[in-house]
C-alpha positions as CSV (number, residue, x, y, z in Angstrom):
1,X,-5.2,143.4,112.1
2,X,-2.9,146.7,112.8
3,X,-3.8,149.8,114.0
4,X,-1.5,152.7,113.2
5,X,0.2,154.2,115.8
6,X,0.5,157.6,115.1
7,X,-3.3,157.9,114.2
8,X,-4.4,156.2,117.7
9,X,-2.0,158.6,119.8
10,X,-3.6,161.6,117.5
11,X,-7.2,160.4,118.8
12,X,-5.8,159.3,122.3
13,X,-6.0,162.8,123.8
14,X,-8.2,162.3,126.8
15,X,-6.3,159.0,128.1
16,X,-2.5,159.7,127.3
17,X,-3.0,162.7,130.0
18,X,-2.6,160.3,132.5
19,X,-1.4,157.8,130.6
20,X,-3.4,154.7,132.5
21,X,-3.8,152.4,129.7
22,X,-5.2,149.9,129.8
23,X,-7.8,150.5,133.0
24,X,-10.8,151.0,131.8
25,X,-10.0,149.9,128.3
26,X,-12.7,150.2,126.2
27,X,-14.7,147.8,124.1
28,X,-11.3,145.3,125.3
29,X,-13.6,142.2,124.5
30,X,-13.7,143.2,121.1
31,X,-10.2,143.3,120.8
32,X,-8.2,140.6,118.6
33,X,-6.6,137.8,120.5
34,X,-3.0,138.9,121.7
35,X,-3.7,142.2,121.0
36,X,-1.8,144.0,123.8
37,X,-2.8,147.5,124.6
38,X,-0.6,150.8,122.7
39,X,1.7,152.2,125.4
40,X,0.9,155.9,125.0
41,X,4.1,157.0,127.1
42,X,6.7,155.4,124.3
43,X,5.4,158.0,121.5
44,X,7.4,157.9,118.3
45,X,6.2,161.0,116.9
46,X,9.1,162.5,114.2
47,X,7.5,165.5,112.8
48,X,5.9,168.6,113.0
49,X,2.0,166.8,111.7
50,X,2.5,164.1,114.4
51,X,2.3,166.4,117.3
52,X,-1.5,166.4,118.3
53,X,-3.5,168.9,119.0
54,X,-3.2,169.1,122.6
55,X,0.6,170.8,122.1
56,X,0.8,174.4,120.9
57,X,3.4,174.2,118.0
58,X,5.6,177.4,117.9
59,X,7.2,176.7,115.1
60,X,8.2,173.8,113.0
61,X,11.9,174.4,112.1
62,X,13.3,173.9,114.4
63,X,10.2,172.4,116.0
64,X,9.3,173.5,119.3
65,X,6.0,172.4,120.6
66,X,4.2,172.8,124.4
67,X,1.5,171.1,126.3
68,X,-1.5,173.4,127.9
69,X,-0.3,174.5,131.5
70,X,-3.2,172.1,132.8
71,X,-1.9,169.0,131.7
72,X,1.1,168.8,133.3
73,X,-0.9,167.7,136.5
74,X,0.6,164.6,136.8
75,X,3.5,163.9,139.2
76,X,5.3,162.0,136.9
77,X,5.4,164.0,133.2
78,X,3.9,161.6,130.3
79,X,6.3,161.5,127.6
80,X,3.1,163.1,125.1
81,X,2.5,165.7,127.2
82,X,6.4,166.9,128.0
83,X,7.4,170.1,126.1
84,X,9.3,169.4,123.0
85,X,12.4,172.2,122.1
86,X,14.8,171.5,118.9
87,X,17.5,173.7,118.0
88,X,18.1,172.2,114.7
89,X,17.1,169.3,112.2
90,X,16.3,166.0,113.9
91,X,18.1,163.0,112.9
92,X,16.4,160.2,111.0
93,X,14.9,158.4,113.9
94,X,14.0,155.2,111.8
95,X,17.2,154.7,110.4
96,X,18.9,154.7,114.5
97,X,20.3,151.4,115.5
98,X,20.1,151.5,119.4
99,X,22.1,148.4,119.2
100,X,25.4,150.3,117.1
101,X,24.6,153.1,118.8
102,X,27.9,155.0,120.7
103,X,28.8,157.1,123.2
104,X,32.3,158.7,123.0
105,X,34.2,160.4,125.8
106,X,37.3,162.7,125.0
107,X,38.7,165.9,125.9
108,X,41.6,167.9,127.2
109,X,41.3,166.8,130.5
110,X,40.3,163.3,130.3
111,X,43.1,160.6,130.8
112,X,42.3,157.8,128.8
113,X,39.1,158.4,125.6
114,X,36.8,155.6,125.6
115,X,33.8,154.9,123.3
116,X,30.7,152.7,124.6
117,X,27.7,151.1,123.3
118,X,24.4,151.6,125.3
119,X,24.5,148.0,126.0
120,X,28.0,148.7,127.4
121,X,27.2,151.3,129.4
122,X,24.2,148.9,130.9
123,X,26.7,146.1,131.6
124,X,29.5,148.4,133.0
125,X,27.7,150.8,135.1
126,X,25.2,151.0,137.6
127,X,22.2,151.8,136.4
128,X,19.9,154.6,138.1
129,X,16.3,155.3,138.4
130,X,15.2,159.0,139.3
131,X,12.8,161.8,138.6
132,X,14.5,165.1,136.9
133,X,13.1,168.6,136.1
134,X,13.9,170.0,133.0
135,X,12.8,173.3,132.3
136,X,14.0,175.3,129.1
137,X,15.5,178.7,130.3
138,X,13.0,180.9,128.2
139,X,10.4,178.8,130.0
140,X,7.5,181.7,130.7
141,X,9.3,183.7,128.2
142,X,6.0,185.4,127.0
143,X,5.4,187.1,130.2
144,X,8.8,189.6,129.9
145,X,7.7,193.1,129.0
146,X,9.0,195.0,126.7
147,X,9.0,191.2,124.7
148,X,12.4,189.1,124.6
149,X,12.9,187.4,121.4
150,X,13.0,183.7,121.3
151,X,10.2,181.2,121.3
152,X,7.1,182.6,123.3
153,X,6.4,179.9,126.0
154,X,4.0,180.2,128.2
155,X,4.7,178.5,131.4
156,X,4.3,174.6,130.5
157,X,7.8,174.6,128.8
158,X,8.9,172.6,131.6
159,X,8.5,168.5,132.8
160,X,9.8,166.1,135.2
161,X,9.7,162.6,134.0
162,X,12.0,159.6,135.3
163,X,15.2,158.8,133.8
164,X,16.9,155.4,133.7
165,X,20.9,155.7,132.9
166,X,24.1,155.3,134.8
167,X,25.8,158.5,136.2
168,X,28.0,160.8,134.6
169,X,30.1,160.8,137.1
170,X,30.5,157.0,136.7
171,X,31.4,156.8,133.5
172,X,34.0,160.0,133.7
173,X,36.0,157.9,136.4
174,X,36.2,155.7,134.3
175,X,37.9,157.1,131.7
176,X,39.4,159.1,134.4
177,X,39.6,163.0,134.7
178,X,42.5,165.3,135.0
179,X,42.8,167.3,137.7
180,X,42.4,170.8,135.9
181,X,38.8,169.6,134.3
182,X,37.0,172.8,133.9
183,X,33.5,171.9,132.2
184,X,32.0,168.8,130.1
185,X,31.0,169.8,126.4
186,X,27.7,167.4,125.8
187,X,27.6,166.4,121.7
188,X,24.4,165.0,119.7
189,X,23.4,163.8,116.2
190,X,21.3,166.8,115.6
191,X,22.4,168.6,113.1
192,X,22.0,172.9,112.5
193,X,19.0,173.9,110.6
194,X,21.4,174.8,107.8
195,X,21.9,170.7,107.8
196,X,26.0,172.1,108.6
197,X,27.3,171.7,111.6
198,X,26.3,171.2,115.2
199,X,22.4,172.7,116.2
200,X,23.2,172.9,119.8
201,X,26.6,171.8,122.2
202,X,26.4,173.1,125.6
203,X,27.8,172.0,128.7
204,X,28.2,172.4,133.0
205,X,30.8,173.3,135.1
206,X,32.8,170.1,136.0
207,X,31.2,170.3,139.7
208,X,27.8,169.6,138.1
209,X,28.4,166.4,136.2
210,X,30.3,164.8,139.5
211,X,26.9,165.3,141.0
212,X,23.6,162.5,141.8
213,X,21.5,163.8,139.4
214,X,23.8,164.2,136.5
215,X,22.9,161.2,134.3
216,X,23.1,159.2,130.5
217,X,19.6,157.8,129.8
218,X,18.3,155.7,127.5
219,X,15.1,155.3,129.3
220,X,12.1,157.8,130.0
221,X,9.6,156.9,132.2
222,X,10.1,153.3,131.7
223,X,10.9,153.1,128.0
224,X,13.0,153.5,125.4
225,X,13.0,157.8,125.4
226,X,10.8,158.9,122.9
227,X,12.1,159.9,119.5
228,X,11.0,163.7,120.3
229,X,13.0,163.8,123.3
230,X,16.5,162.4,122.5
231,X,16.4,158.7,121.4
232,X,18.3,156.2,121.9
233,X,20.6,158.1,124.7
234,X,20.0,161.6,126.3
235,X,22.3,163.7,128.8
236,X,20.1,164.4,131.4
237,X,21.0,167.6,133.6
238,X,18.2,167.7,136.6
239,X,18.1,171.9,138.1
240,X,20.3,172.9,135.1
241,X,18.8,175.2,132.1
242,X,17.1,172.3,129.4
243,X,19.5,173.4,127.1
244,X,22.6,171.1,128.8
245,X,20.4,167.8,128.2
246,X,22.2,166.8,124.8
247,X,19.5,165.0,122.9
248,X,20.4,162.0,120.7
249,X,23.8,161.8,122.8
250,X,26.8,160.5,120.6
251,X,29.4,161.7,123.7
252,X,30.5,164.3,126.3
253,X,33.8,165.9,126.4
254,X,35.9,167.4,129.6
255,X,37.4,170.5,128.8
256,X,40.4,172.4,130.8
257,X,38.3,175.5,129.9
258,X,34.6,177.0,130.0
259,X,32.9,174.6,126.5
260,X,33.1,177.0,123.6
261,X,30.7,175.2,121.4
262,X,27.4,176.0,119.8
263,X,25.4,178.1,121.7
264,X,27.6,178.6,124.6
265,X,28.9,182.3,123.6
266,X,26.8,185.1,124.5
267,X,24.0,185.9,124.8
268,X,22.7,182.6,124.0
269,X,21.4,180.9,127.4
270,X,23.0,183.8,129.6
271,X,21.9,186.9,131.3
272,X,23.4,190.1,131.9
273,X,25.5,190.2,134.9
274,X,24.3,193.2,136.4
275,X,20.4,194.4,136.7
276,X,19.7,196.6,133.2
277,X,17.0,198.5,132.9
278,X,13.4,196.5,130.7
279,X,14.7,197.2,126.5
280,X,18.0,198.1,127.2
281,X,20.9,196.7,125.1
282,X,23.6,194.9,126.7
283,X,27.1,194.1,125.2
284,X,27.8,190.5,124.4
285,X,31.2,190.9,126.6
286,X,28.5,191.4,129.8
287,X,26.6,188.3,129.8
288,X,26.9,185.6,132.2
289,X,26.2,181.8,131.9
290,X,23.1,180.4,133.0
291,X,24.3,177.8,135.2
292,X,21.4,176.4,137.4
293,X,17.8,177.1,137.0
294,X,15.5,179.0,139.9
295,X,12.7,178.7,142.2
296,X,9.1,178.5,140.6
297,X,5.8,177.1,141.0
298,X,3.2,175.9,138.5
299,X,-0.9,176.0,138.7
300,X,-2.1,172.9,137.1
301,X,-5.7,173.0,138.7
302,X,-7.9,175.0,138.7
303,X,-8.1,176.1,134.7
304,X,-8.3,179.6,134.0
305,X,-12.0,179.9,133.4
306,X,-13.1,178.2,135.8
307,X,-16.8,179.0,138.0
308,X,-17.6,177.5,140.9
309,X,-20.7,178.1,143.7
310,X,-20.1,180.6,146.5
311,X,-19.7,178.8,149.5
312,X,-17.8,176.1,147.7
313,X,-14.4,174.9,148.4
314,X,-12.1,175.4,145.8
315,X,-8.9,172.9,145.8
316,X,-5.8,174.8,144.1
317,X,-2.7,172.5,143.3
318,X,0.5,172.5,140.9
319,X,3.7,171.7,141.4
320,X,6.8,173.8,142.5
321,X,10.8,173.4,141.9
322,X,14.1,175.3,142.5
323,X,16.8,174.4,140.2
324,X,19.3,172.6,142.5
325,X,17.8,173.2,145.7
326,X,14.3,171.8,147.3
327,X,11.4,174.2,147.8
328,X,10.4,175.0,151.6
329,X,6.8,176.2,150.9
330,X,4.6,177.0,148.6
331,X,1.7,179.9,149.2
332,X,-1.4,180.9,147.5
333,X,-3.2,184.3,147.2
334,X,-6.5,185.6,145.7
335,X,-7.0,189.0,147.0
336,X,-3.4,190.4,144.5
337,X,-0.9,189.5,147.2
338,X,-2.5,191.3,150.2
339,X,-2.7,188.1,152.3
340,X,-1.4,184.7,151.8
341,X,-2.3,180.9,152.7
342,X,0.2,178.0,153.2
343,X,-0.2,175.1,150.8
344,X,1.1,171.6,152.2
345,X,3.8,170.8,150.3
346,X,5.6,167.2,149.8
347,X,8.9,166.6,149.6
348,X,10.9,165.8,146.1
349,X,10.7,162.1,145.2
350,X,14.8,162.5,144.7
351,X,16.7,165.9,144.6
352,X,15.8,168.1,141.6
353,X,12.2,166.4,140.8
354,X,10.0,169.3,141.2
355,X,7.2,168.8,144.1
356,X,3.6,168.8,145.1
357,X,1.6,170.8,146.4
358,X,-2.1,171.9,146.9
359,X,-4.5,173.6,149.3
360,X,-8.3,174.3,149.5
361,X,-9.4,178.2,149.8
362,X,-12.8,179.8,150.4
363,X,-13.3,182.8,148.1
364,X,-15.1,185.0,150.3
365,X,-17.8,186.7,147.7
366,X,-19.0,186.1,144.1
367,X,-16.9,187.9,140.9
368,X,-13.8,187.5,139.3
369,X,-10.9,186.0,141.5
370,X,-6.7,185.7,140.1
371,X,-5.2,182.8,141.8
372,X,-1.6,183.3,142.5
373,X,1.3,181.0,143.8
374,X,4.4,181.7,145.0
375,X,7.6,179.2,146.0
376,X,10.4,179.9,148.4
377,X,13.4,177.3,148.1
378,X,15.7,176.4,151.1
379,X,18.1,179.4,151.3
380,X,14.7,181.6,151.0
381,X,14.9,182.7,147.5
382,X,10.8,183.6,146.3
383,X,9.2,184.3,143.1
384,X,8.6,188.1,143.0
385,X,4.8,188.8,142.5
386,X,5.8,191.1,139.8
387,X,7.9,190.9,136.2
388,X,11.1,189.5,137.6
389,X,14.5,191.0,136.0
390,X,14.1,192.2,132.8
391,X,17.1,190.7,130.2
392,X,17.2,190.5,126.6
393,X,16.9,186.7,125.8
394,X,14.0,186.8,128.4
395,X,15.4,184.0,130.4
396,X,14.6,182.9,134.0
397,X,10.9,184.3,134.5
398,X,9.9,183.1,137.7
399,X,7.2,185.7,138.3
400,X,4.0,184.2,140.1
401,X,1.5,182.3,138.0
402,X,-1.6,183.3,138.2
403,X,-4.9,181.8,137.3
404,X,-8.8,183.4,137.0
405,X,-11.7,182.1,138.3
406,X,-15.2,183.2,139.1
407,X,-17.5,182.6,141.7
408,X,-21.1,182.9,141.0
């Protein structure tokens, strides 16, 4: 007996959330003997029809998909409920050999190319364990007025799962980098949607990949990663725009100048360097690169919708993150700003893994409440309450989520 993957995972809404298989397994006993139980967090969707209906597809080609903002409740992100962005065709999944699999490192300013295997890279290299955001810079992108183009996210275009890999930094000293490196240039299997060319090859100031949290993974929270988010190897970028964490990896170079591949001119994944007024247009020649991501906090409970008794406690809790820096607190309003409560906040499991926080508020008299939360990292950077500033790709909204409930 064999029960299809893809059609369990389809029907396996209410348990992959937070992915505890097997507790509570039911009807177990009737299972057949040495049946072991579908891990839920090792998806292998590889198309648009095998996204279930808990994602909101935004398109299909290039497929770009996101969970409901409510989901993402859990401190580590379940692989079926992380965000899923494509710039281009996705390879052939079924036809990867993770075993032939390599990863090539070249460049101007690297002394000696080298090419590994992933079982190499295991053997070679320390490997490393740790919790990243990624976030994709048009994350909230829906919420600019006048509208940006790009993909509408909401606010759930963002995820911070664990990452098993060795260090970028590791494997670059290895090779060994020239002292003019500028920037690393990150390089992947998938292909533009045209099927010529690169989709997508992006890359961080030299500074960036020297760091902790700059890794090569092959594993996502424990697994293999999932097709939909980069198997067999993924550059992971933790506080850096989404965009850097080359999916399907095939190698990174080190450039003696800012990468010029795809999508790195303007104004793809930059913003104007100077404030510009919401709609106007801004010469390609006055953009600047997106480097680091910024501080922000998340709602994940209550929904909006929500009712509750007067006199009840209502518990408010989410997450919050700040690009390469930790948050310092996290606050919560429900009279438009006027007065604000301080959450308890914990720290980061590792730098650059986003953080929890919650607190419980009385709503003082029955009709329709907006929840709001607000962040402030470590140098005391804070989400404005308003539209934050206005660029054309509609990058970088950190404006305060917000929430309705009623009391009744």
């Amino acid at each position: 007996m064999t029960i299809d993957r893809r059609k369990f995972l389809k029907g396996a809404v209410a348990t992959s959330v937070t992915a505890m298989l097997p507790l509570n397994w039911a009807f177990a006993q009737n299972r057949p003997a040495g049946m072991a139980p579908l891990d839920v967090s090792a998806v292998t969707w590889s198309k648009a029809e095998d996204i279930p209906s808990h994602f909101n597809v935004l398109n299909t080609s290039p497929l770009n998909a996101m969970p409901a903002e409510h989901l993402l409740a859990p401190a580590k992100t379940p692989a079926d409920i992380a965000f899923i962005r494509w710039n281009g065709q996705m390879p052939d999944f079924e036809s990867i050999d993770p075993d032939t699999w390599e990863f090539t490192v070249d460049g101007e300013s690297i002394e000696t190319p080298k090419t590994y295997t992933i079982a190499e890279l295991k053997k070679k290299f320390k490997t490393h364990t740790q919790q990243l955001v990624l976030e994709c810079g048009g994350n909230s992108r829906e919420n600019f007025y006048p509208n940006a183009k790009g993909n509408q996210w909401s606010n759930s275009a963002v995820f911070c799962a664990e990452w098993t890999g060795v260090l970028v930094k590791d494997v670059l000293a290895d090779c060994g980098v020239k002292s003019d490196a500028v920037y690393t240039a990150h390089y992947g299997a998938d292909k533009h949607i045209s099927g010529k060319g690169a989709a997508i090859s992006r890359g961080v100031p030299i500074e960036a990949a020297m760091s902790e949290n700059a890794m090569i993974a092959w594993g996502m929270n424990g697994e293999n990663i999932p097709f939909m988010h980069g198997y067999p190897l993924r550059i992971v970028f933790g506080g850096r725009p989404g965009s850097v964490s080359q999916k399907c990896a095939t190698g990174m170079g080190v450039r003696d100048r800012v990468h010029d591949g795809k999508k790195m001119g303007a104004p793809a994944y930059q913003v104007p360097k100077n404030p510009v007024a919401p709609g106007e247009k801004v010469d390609n020649k006055d953009f600047k690169i997106i480097e680091e991501m910024i501080v922000k906090s998340l709602i994940t409970a209550p929904q909006t919708g929500g009712e509750l008794t007067l006199g009840q406690s209502l518990e408010v809790s989410g997450h919050a993150w700040a690009g390469t820096r930790d948050v310092a607190k996290v606050e919560v309003s429900y009279d438009y700003g006027t007065t604000w409560q301080t959450a308890s906040l914990t720290k980061p499991v590792n730098p650059m893994a986003w953080q929890q926080w919650k607190i419980n508020v009385k709503l003082p008299q029955t009709g329709y409440y907006e929840i709001w939360a607000r962040a402030t990292d470590t140098k005391g950077d804070t989400q404005p309450m308003v539209q934050p500033q206005w660029n054309p790709k509609g990058y970088l909204f950190n404006g305060c989520h917000r929430v309705a409930v009623r009391v009744v």
